[in-house]
C-alpha positions as CSV (number, residue, x, y, z in Angstrom):
1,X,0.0,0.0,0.0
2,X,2.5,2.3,0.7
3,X,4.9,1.4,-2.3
4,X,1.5,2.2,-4.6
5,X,1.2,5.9,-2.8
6,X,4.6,6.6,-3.4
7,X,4.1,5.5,-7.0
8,X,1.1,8.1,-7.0
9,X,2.8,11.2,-5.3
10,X,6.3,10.5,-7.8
11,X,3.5,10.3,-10.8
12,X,1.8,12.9,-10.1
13,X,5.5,15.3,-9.6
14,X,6.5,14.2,-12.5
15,X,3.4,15.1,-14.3
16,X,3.3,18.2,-12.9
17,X,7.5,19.4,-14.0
18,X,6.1,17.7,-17.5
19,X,3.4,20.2,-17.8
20,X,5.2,23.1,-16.2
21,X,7.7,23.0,-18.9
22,X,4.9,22.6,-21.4
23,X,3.8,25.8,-20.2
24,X,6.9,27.9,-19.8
25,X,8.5,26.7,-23.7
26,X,5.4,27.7,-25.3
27,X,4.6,30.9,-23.8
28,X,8.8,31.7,-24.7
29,X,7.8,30.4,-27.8
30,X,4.6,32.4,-28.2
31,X,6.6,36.0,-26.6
32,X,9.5,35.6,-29.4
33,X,6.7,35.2,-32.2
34,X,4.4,37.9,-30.9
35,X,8.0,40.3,-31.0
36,X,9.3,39.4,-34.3
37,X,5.9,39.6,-35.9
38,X,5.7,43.1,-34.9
39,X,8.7,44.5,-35.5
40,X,8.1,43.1,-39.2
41,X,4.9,44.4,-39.6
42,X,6.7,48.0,-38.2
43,X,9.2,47.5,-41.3
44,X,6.3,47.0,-43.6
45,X,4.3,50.3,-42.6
46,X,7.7,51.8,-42.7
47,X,8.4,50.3,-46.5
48,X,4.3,51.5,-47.7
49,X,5.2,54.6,-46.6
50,X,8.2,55.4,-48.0
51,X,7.0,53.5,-51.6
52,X,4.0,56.2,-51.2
53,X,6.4,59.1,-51.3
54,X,8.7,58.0,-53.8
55,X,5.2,57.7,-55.9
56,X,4.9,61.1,-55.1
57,X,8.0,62.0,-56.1
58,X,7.6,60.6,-59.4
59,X,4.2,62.0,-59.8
60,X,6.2,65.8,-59.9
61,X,8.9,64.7,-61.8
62,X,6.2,64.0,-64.5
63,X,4.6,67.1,-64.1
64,X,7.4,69.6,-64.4
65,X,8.6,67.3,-67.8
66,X,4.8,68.2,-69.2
67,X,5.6,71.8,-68.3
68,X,9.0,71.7,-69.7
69,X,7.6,70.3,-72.6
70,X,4.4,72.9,-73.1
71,X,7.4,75.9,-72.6
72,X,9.7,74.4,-75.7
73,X,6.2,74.1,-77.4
74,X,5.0,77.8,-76.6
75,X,8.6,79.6,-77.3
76,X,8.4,79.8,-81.4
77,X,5.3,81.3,-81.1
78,X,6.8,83.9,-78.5
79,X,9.5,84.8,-81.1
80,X,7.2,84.6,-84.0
81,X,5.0,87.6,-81.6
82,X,7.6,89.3,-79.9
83,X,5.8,91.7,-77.6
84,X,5.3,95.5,-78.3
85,X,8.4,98.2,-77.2
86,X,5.4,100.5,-76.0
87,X,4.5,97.7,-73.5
88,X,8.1,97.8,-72.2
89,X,7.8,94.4,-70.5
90,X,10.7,92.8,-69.1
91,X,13.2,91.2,-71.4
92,X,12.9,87.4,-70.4
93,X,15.3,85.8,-68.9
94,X,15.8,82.2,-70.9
95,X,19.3,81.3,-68.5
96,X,17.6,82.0,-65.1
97,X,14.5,79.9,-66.0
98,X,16.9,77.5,-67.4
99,X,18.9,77.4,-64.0
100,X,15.8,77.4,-61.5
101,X,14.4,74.9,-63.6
102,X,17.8,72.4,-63.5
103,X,17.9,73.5,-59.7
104,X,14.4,71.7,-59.3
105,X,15.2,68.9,-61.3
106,X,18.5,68.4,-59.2
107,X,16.4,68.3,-55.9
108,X,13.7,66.0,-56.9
109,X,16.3,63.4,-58.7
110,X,18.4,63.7,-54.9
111,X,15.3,63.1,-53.2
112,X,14.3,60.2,-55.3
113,X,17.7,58.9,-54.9
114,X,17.3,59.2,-51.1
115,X,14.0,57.4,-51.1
116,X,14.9,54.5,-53.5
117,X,17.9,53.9,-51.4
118,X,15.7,54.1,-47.8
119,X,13.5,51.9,-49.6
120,X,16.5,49.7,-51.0
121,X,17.2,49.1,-46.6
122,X,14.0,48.6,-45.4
123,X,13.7,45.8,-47.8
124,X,16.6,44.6,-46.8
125,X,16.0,44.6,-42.7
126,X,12.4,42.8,-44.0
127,X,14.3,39.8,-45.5
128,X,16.8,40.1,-42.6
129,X,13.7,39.7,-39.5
130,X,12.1,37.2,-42.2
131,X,15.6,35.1,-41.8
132,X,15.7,35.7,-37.6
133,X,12.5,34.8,-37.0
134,X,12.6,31.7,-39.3
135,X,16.1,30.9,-37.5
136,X,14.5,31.4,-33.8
137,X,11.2,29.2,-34.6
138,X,13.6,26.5,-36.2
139,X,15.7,27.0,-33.0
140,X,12.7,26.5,-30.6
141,X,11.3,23.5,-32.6
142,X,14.4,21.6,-32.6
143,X,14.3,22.0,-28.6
144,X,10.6,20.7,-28.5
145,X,11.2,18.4,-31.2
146,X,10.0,15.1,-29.6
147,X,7.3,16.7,-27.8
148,X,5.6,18.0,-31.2
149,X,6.6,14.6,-33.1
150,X,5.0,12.4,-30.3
151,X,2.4,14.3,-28.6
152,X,0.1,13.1,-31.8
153,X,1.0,9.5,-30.8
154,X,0.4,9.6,-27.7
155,X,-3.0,11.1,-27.8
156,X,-3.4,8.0,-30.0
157,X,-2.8,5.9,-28.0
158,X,-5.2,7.1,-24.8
159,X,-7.7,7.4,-27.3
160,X,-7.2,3.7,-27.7
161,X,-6.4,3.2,-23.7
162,X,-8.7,5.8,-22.3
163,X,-7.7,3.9,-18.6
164,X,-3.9,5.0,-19.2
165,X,-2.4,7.9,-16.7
166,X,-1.5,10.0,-19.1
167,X,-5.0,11.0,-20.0
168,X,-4.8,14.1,-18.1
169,X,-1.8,15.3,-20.2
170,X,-3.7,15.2,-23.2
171,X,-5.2,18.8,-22.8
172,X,-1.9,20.5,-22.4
173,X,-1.2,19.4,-25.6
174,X,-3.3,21.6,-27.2
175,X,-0.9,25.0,-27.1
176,X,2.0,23.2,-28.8
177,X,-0.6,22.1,-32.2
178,X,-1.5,25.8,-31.7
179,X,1.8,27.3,-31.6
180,X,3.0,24.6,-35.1
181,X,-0.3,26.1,-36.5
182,X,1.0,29.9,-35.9
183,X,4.4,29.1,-37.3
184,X,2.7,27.7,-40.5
185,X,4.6,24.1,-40.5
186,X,3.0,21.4,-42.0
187,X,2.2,17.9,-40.1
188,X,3.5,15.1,-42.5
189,X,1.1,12.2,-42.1
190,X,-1.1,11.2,-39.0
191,X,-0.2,8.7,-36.2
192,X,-0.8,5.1,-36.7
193,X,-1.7,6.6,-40.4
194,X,-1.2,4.1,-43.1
195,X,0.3,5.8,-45.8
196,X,2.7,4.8,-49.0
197,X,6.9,5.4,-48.1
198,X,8.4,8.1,-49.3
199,X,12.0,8.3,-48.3
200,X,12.2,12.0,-49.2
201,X,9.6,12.5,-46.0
202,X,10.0,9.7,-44.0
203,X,12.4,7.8,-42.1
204,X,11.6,3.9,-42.0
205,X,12.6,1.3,-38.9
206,X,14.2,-0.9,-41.7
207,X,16.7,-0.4,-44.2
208,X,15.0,-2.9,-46.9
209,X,11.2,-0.8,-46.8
210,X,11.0,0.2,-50.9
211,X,10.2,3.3,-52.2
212,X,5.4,3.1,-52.5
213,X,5.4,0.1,-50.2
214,X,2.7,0.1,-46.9
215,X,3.8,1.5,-43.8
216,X,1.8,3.0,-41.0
217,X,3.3,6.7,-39.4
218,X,5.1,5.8,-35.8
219,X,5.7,9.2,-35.1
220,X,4.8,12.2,-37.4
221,X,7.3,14.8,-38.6
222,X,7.1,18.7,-39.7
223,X,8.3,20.6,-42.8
224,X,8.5,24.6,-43.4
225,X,7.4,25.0,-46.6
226,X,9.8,23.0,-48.8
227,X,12.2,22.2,-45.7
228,X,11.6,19.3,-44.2
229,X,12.4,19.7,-40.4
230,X,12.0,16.1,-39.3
231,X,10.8,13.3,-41.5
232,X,7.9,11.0,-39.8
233,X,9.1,8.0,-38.5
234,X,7.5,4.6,-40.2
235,X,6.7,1.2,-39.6
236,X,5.6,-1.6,-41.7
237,X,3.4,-3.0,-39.2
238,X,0.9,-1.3,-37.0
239,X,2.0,-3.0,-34.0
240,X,5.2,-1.3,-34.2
241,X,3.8,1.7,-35.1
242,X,2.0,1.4,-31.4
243,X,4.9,0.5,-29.4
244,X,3.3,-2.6,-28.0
């Protein structure tokens, strides 16, 4: 009697540090997303508005071409009607124009210049945060790596055995399926999921299993996009597959 309360008490402190780290790696998991996500979504507003001005910029740049082009336009038929001595208007002044003109066209090209090449940085620190935060979420997976790869088995397997122990750890599952669904990562295959090999996504118990042959999912695995992070471990029998 007392051995089986012992067994209880060491059970139940070990469930408990089990579910305490749960915890703690997904909310550190959760903080570092939440963080990264806004500082690239600063960059972004940062990049729109900056793209808007340079828009801007070039809007002008058109304008005062139109109005250089209307003035070369309008000047033969200013010689062609010089104006009258008796008006005594001022003579024009071609160079000045010229010069204020060139002046304007000198400012707007150096502020264009400036823009592109603000805009030419903030693209670069958005693929630079892209390539942190993809480095920190592979970082984090790898150290919960066989908590998200069997978590999926193990609910299995209660599922099956509903009078196991471990049923109460199924719940605290739930944050790590959300926290692979945030990231975006893919689940390849489902546990105790009979499915055909592919060695380019799974990793067999034996070396002879050919390439399209019947094997059931052990444990699943996880890709990013085209990256595969871990491949899902496969049997050819479901027995295996259960660990029993």
């Amino acid at each position: 009697m007392r051995d089986n309360t012992n067994l209880f008490w060491f059970g139940f402190l070990l469930e408990f540090v089990f579910v305490l780290a749960i915890v703690k790696l997904v909310d550190l998991g959760s903080n570092s997303n939440d963080k990264l996500n806004a500082e690239r979504n600063r960059l972004r507003r940062e990049y729109e508005r900056l793209k808007q001005a340079l828009e801007q910029k070039a809007e002008l740049t058109q304008e005062n071409l139109r109005l250089q082009a209307l003035q070369q336009r309008n000047e033969p038929l200013t010689q062609a009607h010089p104006p009258q001595p008796i008006l005594q208007e001022p003579e024009p002044q071609p160079e000045r124009l010229s010069n204020d003109y060139v002046q304007r066209q000198q400012a707007l090209q150096q502020e264009n210049d400036r823009l592109t090449q603000e805009c030419s940085q903030l693209r670069q620190a958005l693929r630079q945060q892209e390539a942190i935060t993809t480095t920190v979420r592979h970082s984090l997976f790898k150290q919960l790596q066989t908590l998200f790869t069997h978590y999926p088995s193990i609910s299995k397997i209660v599922e099956a055995k509903p009078d196991l122990p471990a049923k109460g750890l199924i719940p605290m599952f739930v944050p790590l399926g959300n926290l692979i669904r945030s990231w975006g990562y893919e689940q390849i295959g489902a546990a105790w999921e009979q499915v055909a090999y592919d060695p380019k996504c799974h990793q067999p118990d034996a070396p002879d299993i050919e390439t399209g042959a019947l094997v059931y999912v052990r444990f699943v695995g996880y890709r990013d996009g085209d990256t595969i992070l871990c491949p899902a471990k496969v049997s050819r029998t479901l027995t295996k597959a259960i660990g029993v």
